[in-house]
Each structure stands twice: as structure tokens, then as C-alpha cells.
FIMI-317693 format. One record per residue (C-alpha): x, y, z. Coordinates in steps of 0.25 Angstrom, whole numbers, padded with zeros to 4 digits. Example, Ala and Ser with C-alpha at 12.3 -4.5 7.8 and 13.67 -1.06 7.14 Angstrom:
BEGIN
X	Y	Z
0049	-0018	0031
0055	-0004	0029
This chain:
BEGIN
X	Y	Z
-0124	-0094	-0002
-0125	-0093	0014
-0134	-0100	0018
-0146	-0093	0029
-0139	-0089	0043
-0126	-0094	0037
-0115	-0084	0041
-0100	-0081	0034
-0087	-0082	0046
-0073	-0074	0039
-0063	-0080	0049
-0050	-0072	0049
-0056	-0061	0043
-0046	-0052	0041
-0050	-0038	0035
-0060	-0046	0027
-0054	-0051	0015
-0063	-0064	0014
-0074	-0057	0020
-0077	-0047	0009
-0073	-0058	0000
-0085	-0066	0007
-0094	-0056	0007
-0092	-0052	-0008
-0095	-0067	-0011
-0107	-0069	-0001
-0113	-0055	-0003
-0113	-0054	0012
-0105	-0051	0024
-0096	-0059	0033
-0102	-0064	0045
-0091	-0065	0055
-0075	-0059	0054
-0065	-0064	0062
-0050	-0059	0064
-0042	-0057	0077
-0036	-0046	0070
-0043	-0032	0073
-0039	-0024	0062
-0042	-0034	0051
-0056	-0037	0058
-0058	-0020	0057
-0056	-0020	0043
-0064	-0031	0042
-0075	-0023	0050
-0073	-0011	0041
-0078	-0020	0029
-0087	-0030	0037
-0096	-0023	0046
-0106	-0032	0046
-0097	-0044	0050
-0096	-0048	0064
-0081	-0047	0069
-0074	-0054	0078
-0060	-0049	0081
-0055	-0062	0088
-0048	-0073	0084
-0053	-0084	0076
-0052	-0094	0088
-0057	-0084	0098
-0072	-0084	0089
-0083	-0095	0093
-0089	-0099	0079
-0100	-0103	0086
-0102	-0090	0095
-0101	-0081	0081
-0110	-0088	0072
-0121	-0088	0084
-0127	-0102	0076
-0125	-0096	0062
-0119	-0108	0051
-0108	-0101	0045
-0110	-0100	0028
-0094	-0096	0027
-0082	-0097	0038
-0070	-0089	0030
-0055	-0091	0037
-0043	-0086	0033
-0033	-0089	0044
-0019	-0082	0045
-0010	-0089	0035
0002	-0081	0039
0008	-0093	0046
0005	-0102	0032
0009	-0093	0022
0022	-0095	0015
0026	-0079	0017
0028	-0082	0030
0038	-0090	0027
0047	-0098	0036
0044	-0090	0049
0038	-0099	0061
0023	-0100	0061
0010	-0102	0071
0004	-0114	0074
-0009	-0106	0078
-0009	-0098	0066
-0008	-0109	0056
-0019	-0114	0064
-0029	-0105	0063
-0037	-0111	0051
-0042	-0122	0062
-0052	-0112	0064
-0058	-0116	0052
-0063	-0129	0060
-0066	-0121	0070
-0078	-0114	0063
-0081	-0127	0056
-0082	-0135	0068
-0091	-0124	0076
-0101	-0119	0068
-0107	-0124	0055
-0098	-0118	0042
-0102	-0121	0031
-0091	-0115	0020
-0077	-0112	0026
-0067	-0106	0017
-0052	-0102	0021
-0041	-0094	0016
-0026	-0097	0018
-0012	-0096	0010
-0009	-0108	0003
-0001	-0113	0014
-0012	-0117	0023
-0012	-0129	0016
0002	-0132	0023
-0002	-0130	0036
0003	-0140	0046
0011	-0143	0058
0023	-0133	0064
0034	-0138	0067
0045	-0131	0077
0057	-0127	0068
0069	-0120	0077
0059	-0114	0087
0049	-0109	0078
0036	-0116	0070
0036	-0118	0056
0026	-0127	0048
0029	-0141	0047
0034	-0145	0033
0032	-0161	0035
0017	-0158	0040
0013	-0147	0031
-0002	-0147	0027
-0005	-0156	0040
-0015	-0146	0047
-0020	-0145	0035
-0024	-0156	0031
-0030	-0158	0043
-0038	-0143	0042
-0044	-0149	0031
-0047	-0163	0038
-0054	-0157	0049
-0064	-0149	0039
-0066	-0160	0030
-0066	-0174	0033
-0061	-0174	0047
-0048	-0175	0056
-0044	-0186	0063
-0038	-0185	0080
-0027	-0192	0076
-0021	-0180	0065
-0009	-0172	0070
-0016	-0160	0069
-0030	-0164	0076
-0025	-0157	0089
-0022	-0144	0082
-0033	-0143	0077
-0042	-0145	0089
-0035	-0135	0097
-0038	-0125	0088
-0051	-0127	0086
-0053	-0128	0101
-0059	-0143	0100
-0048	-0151	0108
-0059	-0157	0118
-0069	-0156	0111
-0073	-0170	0105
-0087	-0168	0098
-0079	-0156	0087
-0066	-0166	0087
-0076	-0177	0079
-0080	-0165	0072
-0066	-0163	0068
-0063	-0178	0065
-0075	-0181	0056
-0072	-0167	0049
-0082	-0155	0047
-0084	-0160	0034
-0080	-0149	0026
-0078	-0150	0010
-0066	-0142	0008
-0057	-0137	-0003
-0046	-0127	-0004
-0038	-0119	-0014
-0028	-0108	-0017
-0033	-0096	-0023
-0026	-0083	-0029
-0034	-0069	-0028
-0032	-0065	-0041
-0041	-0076	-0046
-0052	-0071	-0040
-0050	-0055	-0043
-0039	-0050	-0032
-0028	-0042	-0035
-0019	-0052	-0027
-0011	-0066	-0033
-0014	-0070	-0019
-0017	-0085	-0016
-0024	-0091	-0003
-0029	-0104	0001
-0043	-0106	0001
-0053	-0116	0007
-0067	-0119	0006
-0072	-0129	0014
-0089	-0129	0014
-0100	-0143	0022
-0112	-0137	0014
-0109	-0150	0002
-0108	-0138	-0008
-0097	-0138	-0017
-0083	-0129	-0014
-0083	-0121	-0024
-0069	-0113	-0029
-0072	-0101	-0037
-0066	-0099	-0050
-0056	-0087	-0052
-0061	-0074	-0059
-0048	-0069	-0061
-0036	-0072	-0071
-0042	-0076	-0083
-0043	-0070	-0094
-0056	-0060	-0092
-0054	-0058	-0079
-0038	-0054	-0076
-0032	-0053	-0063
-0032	-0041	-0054
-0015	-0037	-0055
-0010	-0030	-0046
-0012	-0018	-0054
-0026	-0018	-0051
-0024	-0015	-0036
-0014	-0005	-0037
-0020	0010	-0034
-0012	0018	-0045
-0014	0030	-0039
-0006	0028	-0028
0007	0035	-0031
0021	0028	-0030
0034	0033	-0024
0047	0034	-0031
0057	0025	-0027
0068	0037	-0028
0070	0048	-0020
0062	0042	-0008
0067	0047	0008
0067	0032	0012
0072	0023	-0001
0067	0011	-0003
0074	-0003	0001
0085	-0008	-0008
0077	-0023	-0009
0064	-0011	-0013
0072	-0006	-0025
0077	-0019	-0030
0061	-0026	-0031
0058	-0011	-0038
0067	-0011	-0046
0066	-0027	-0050
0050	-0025	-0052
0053	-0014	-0061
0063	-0022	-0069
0054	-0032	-0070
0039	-0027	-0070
0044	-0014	-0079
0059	-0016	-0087
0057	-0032	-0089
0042	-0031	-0093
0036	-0029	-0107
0022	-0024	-0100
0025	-0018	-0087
0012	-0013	-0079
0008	0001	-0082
0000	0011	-0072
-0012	0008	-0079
-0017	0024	-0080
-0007	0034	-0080
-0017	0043	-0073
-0016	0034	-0060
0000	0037	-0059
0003	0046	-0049
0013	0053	-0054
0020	0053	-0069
0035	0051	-0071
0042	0061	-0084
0054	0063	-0087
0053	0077	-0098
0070	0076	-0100
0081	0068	-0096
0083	0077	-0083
0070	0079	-0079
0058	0071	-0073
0046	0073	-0066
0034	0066	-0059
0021	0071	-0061
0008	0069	-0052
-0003	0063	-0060
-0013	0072	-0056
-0005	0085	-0063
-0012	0086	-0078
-0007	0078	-0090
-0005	0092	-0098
0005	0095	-0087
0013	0081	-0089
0015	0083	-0102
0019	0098	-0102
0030	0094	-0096
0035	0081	-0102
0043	0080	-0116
0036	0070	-0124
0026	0067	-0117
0031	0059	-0106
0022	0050	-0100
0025	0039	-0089
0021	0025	-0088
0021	0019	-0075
0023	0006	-0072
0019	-0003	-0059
0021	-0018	-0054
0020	-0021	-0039
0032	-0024	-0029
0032	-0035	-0019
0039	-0032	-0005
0040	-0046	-0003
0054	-0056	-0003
0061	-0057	-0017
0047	-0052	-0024
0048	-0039	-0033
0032	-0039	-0036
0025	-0041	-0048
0017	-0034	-0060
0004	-0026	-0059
-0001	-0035	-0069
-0002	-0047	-0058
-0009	-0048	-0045
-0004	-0044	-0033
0004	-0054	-0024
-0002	-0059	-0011
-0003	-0047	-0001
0001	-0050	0013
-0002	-0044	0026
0013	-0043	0030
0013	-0028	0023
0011	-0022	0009
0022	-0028	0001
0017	-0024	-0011
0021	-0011	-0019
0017	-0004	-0033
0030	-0001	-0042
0028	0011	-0054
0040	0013	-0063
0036	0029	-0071
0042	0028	-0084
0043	0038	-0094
0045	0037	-0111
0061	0035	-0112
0067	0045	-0122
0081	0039	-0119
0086	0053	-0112
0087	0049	-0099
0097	0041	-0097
0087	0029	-0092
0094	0016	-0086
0095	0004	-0097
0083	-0005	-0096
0094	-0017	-0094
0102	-0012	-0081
0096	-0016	-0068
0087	-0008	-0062
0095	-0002	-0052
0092	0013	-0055
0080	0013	-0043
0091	0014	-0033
0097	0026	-0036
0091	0038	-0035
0090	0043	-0052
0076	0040	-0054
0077	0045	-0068
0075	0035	-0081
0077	0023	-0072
0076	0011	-0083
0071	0011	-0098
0059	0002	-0100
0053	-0001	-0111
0036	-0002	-0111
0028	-0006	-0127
0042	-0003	-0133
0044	0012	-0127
0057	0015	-0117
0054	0021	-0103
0062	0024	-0091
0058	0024	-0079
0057	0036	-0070
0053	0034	-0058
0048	0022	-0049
0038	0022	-0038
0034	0012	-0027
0024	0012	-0018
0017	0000	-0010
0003	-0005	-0012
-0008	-0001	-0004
-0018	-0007	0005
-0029	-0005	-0003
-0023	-0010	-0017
-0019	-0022	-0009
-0033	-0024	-0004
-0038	-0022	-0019
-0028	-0033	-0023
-0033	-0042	-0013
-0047	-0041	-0018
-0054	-0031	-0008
-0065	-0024	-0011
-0061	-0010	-0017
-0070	-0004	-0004
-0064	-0012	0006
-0060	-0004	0019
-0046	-0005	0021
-0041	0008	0027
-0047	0010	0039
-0052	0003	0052
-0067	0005	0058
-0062	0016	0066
-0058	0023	0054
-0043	0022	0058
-0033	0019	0045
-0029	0007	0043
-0012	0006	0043
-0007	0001	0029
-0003	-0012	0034
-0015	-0013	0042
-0023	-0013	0027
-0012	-0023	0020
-0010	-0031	0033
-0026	-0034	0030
-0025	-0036	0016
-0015	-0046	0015
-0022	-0054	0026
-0035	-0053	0019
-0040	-0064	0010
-0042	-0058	-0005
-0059	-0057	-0005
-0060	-0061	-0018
-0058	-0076	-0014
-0068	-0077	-0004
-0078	-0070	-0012
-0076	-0079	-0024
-0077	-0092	-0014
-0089	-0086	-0007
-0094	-0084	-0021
-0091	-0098	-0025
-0096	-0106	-0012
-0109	-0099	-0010
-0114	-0092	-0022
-0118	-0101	-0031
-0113	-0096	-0045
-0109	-0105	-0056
-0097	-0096	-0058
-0090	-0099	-0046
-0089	-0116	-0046
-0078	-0124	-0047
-0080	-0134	-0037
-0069	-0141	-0029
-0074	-0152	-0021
């Protein structure tokens, strides 16, 4: 547990992610938030009043002016990993970016941590030197993990003057003539560290998402890794299917005034070949009462869409045979050559780049074969035209059904914040001044945010003692 007088630091604290993470696990607020960013540190005010704020960068803060003599129990940083990730891709990146992890020292060096945990992509590990490649700075591929290496050094066992990277790290830390915390640096702060990758999902998020996580503690206690609660056989993970809010209805992709991109249609129509025609089991809606509207076709001429909310004895008055729909969904992916992936799996890492994520519903009705429906063989190239009619014949537990009608819609912010492990109550929507948050302010916060259900379990693991939690990593 926290020890007496002994305070909790979330650096780069976003909209809270690992603060309500910390404070699940702890059972008590965070101390102290910090984030140059006013409207992430707003949100974070919205479900932290009690913390203190500082909206300023991290460098700007004196560790030793805002813990006014307090030891610090827990220092939490997540710097930017925008210019380490691998989605960035080949584009040039910043020196000072990269570097802001050195601030992690900083606090070490200035105030008495005792436990400092950090959270980064897995590409952190690479971090290294740039190198000027025509005009522009890219990561060095002869040095990767350089700065790295000596990251950990410096925390550790200690730095030596003479490493290529001692410089850069004294400027940052603001130590370039100051000899007394330069010896601090060469002995090392003496810091027993470990770090692992770690995927959401293990741990009860509705996200595959997988992040780099350090703990590095000088109370001589044990670092202890929490063992995962999810993806075994009693505990499932949460799919995607979990997050979704099936009362949100979908649009047709037919008849719409602006019609959808051509590279739209073609990831539609190769999920539906391959979450719906190809699949033995595709996902269903799990409750027909949560579908919007039902899909029927009484003849081969005729079809209608029915709301959900008009009676069942007026469904069925109308439909020959007792037409019923089945619905099914799987989740498209707005990113490079990806179509998406089945309801049944977590959802793929969320970004802060926009929502790129988006629910797919094929209706299908019982196939009577008078229709005229589209061979379950020929491509699916029928979305493009505007004869929504018996798209395609598919086969579910050995009975024929066409398709009739496709919708799409994209995911919202608040069943992206669910798949990332918020807290159903968590205030999303609005600022402290009551003003609506935009839609890309919301998913602009969630994809930043670290998923809470990992700090939490590693609060939980490092400062509660419960046998359930152990399995020590030296």
C-alpha cells in the first residue's frame, strides 16, 4: 500500500486513462495531473476533481515546487509515442518528442520516487539516434535502442560521461552544470527495473491493444507482473461485440444523397464475403429486439423495412410465412489494405488519428428461391448498383438466406471508450463548462488514453498485497 504522506504523480495525463485505472487499483485519487493539452486536462477534471491540475508542460513543472516535501508512493508517465510508433510510418520525426521520457529521470533525480511505472508502444524499446536523411530526421537503423539502453542505465546501475548519449540527456534534464546530480547520474539512481508488452484484452478491455509497460520500484520489494484474467477458459475476452450499442441504428449503403467511396464498397463488400458468405457461424445481433429496424420481403416484388418499435402482431400481419430477419454484424477497419474483423474478437488498437472503426449489418430474410437472389459464388459486386433486392444467397445452420439490405455506420465515442476499459460512468461528452464535446474531441482522447484496466491490475499487483496478483520478475 501507500505508504503515510506518500502522494501518486500521473504525468502526461491525458483524459485520465491511467489515472482511473490508478485509482481503481489504489482505492484513491491521483494526486497530481499533468498535460499541456487543455482539453484532455478538462476531461480529466471532469472525472478528477479532487486532483490538482497543472496544465503546462511536463518540463515547465518543478517536482520539487508541487510535491511541497511529500515522497511520491507512484510517478505514472506516458509520453507521446506518436514519433515511435510504427503507424507513423516513414515520415520524419522529432528529436524532442522521442525525448520526452528523460523526464522520467527528471522526477527521479529531484524528489524521492519510490515506484515509477511507464507506458509506451513497443517501439520505445528502439529508441536511438536520428539521423538526417534528404533533409529530413528519421531514426537511425545502425543505433537503434541506443538511448535506450542508456534510459535504463541511468535508472539503474548508472551512466558513464563518456556514452554518446550522456549529453542529451543532461540537457534535457536540465543538469549540464550541475556536477553534484551528474554523479547521481553516473552511479545510477538505483532503481530495479523490468518491462514487458502487454495486451488489454488480458486484463478485461474490449481492445487487442498492446503497449509497453515499465516498472521500476528502490523500496527492495519484489516487481511484481499481474497475471491475466481474461482469455482463459472461465473468463473469455471481451469481443468487440461487447462494446457495440445495438440500438444505434445503421444506414443503408443504397440510395444514400452522397454515395460511399468505391475503396468503401470494395472493404464492405470483402468483409461481408468473408465475415457472412465464407463463414459457417457468422455473428448474429444477439437480440432481435435491439435491431433498429427489420428487413422483409412478403413477394418477389415487394419489401419493406419495419421500425422495431411497431408491435410484433403487425410484422407478422403483413409478412407471408412468417418472415423473420436475421442480422448479422462484424466491424470494418478504415485503415491501409485492412477489411476489419468479427464481432467475436476484440477490437484492434484505437488511435487518436479519428474513428476508423465501423459497425457492418447484412438483414437477411428466409430464401424461398423467388426472387431471383445473386449466386452465392459470383463475386459480390451487386452493392454497387443501385438493386438492393436479394443481394446474395447465404447459407446459416443449413437454411438459405438472401440478403436484403446492408447498413453501415461508424463507432461511436462511447463504445470505443467501453472497448478501451472506461468505466461505464465516465464523463465523455461534455467539458466543465457544460459545452459538447466534438466527436473527434471524444475519440481524439480515447485513442491517446492508456486502457485503465492495466494500470489498475499493476497498482493492484505492486501495492496490495494479494497472493492472486504474484508472479515476480526480478
Amino acid at each position: 500500500m501507500l505508504k503515510p504522506n506518500e502522494i501518486v504523480v500521473d504525468n502526461f495525463a491525458g483524459g485520465g486513462g491511467a489515472s482511473i485505472g490508478i485509482q481503481l487499483g489504489l482505492n484513491r485519487h491521483v494526486d497530481i495531473a499533468i498535460n499541456h493539452d487543455p482539453a484532455a486536462i478538462d476531461m480529466h477534471k471532469m472525472n478528477h476533481p479532487e486532483t490538482k491540475h497543472y496544465c503546462e508542460s511536463v518540463w515547465d513543472v518543478d517536482p520539487i515546487e508541487v510535491c511541497a516535501g511529500r515522497p511520491v508512493g507512484l510517478a505514472w508517465f506516458s509520453p507521446d509515442c506518436k514519433h515511435f510508433s510504427k503507424a507513423k510510418g516513414n515520415r520524419p520525426v522529432d528529436k524532442n518528442i522521442r525525448g520526452l521520457a528523460w523526464v522520467t529521470i527528471r522526477w527521479a533525480l529531484l524528489v524521492p520516487v519510490r515506484v515509477l511505472m511507464l507506458e509506451n508502444v513497443e517501439e520505445f524499446k528502439t529508441w536511438g539516434p536520428l539521423t538526417k536523411m534528404n533533409g529530413q530526421y528519421r531514426p537511425c537503423p545502425k543505433r537503434k535502442g541506443r538511448t535506450f539502453k542508456a534510459f535504463i542505465s541511468a535508472l539503474t546501475t548508472g551512466l558513464s560521461p563518456k556514452h554518446p548519449d550522456w549529453l542529451e540527456l543532461c540537457r534535457a534534464i536540465g543538469i549540464e552544470h550541475n556536477l553534484q546530480s551528474k554523479l547521481k547520474i553516473f552511479k545510477g539512481l538505483g532503481y530495479d527495473l523490468a518491462h514487458r508488452l502487454i495486451k488489454a484484452n488480458d486484463f478485461g478491455a474490449g481492445t487487442s491493444r498492446e503497449r509497453f509497460f515499465m516498472i521500476a520500484r528502490n523500496d527492495n520489494q519484489k516487481i511484481v507482473w499481474p497475471l491475466p484474467s481474461h482469455g482463459t477458459h472461465h473468463t473469455p475476452y471481451i469481443t468487440a461485440a461487447d462494446s457495440v450499442d445495438w440500438a444505434i441504428p445503421v444506414t443503408s449503403i443504397f440510395g444514400r444523397r452522397r454515395l460511399l467511396a468505391s475503396k468503401t464498397l470494395e472493404r464492405i463488400a470483402k468483409g461481408i464475403e468473408k465475415y457472412v458468405i465464407n463463414n459457417e457461424n457468422p455473428f448474429l445481433v444477439p437480440e432481435i429486439a435491439q435491431v433498429p429496424f427489420i428487413t422483409e420481403c412478403a413477394n418477389s416484388s415487394s419489401q419493406r423495412n419495419i421500425l422495431i418499435d411497431e408491435s410484433l402482431r403487425t410484422i407478422t400481419s403483413h409478412a407471408k410465412a412468417g418472415n423473420f430477419a436475421l442480422v448479422t454484424s462484424h466491424v470494418i477497419k478504415f485503415r491501409n489494405n485492412n477489411i476489419g474483423h468479427s464481432m467475436n474478437d476484440p477490437l484492434h488498437t484505437i488511435s487518436a488519428g479519428g474513428n476508423h472503426f465501423g459497425e457492418v449489418r447484412a438483414f437477411l430474410i428466409s430464401y424461398y428461391g423467388t426472387s431471383g437472389a445473386q449466386n452465392i459464388e459470383a463475386p459480390l459486386n451487386a452493392i454497387t448498383t443501385k438493386d438492393r433486392h436479394g443481394l446474395v444467397i447465404v447459407k446459416i445452420n443449413g437454411e438459405d438466406y438472401q440478403i436484403v439490405d446492408i447498413g453501415l455506420r461508424m463507432f461511436q465515442p462511447h463504445e470505443l471508450f467501453k472497448a478501451q476499459g472506461f468505466p461505464y460512468d465516465y464523463k465523455i461528452s461534455h467539458d466543465t463548462q457544460g459545452n459538447k464535446l466534438t466527436k473527434e474531441n471524444q475519440v481524439a482522447k480515447v485513442g491517446n488514453s492508456v486502457s485503465p484496466v492495466i494500470p489498475e491490475a499493476l497498482v493492484k499487483a505492486n501495492f496490495v498485497e494479494n497472493k492472486v496478483f504474484q508472479n515476480r520478475a526480478a
